[in-house]
N, C-alpha and C positions, 0 to 999 in steps of 0.2 A: 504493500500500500504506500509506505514513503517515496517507491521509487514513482511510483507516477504521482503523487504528489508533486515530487521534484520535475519532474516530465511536463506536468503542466505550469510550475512557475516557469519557466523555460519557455515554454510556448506564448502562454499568456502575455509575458513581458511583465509577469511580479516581479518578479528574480530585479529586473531593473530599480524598481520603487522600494526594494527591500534597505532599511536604514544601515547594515551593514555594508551593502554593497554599496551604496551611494559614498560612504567614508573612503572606500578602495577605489575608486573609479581613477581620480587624482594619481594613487599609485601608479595604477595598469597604463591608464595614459605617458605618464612619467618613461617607464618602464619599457613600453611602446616605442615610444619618442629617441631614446638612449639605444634601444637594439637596434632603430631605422640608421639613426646617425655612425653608428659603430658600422655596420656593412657598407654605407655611403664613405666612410672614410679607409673601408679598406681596399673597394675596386679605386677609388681614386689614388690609392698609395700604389693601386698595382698599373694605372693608367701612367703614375706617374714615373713608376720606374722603368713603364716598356720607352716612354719618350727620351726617360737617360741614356738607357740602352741605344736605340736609333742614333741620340744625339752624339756621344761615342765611338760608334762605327764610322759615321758619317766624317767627324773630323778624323778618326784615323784614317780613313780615306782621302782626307784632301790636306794631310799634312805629308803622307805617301809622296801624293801627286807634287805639291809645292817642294819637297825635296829635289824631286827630280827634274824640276824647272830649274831652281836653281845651281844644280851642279850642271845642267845644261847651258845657262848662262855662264857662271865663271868657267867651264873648257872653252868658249866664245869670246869672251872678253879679258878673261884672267893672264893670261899668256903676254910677254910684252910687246913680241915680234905683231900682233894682232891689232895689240892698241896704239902700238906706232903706224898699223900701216892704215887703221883709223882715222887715226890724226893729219896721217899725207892726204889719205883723199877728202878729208874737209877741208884740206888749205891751212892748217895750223901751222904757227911758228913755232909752237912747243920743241922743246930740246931734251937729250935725255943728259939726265948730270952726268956729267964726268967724274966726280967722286964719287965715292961710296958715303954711305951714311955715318953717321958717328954720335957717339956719346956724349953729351957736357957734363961734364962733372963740375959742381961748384962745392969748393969747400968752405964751412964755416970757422970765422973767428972763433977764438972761444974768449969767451967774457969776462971782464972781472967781478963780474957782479960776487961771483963763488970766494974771489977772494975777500972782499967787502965781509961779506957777511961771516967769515970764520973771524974775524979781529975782532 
């Protein structure tokens, strides 16, 4: 007999107007609300990591690619025999030094302040 009691609050919509239930409703909503949000933020955590994923390939792909431009360009221009004969067919005056490069070294005083302050 309780159980179709219970069958019919259920049907009826007592079960709703019942004063315990109305106290929980806040809960279950709550409750509701928090399980929705927890699944929304875990496809978004997984949407988020297929776009890292992509965004990762993508530039190891085009960091690949920018290498290989560039070691194409300096065997092109690196070379000096290349950029001198660069420079003849623009009509440059440029010259190539005759010396080699070199070092400055500048040596410092030393001070007396060292002395100063031991007296």
């Amino acid at each position: 007999m309780d159980f179709f009691k219970g069958v019919r609050k259920v049907l009826s919509g007592d079960i709703i107007m019942d004063k315990i239930t109305k106290r929980k409703v806040r809960f279950v909503i709550l409750v509701f609300v928090l399980a929705v949000l927890y699944v929304v933020n875990h496809f978004h955590g997984i949407y988020v990591y297929r776009e890292i994923s992509k965004s990762e390939e993508r530039i190891e792909k085009y960091r690949a690619e920018g290498v290989a431009i560039q070691s194409e360009l300096l065997k092109k221009t690196n070379r000096r025999k290349s950029v001198l004969s660069l420079l003849e067919a623009k009509g440059s005056t440029l010259e190539e030094s005759k010396r080699p490069p070199y070092k400055i070294i500048y040596k410092k005083k030393k001070s007396n302040s060292r002395k100063k302050a031991k007296k």
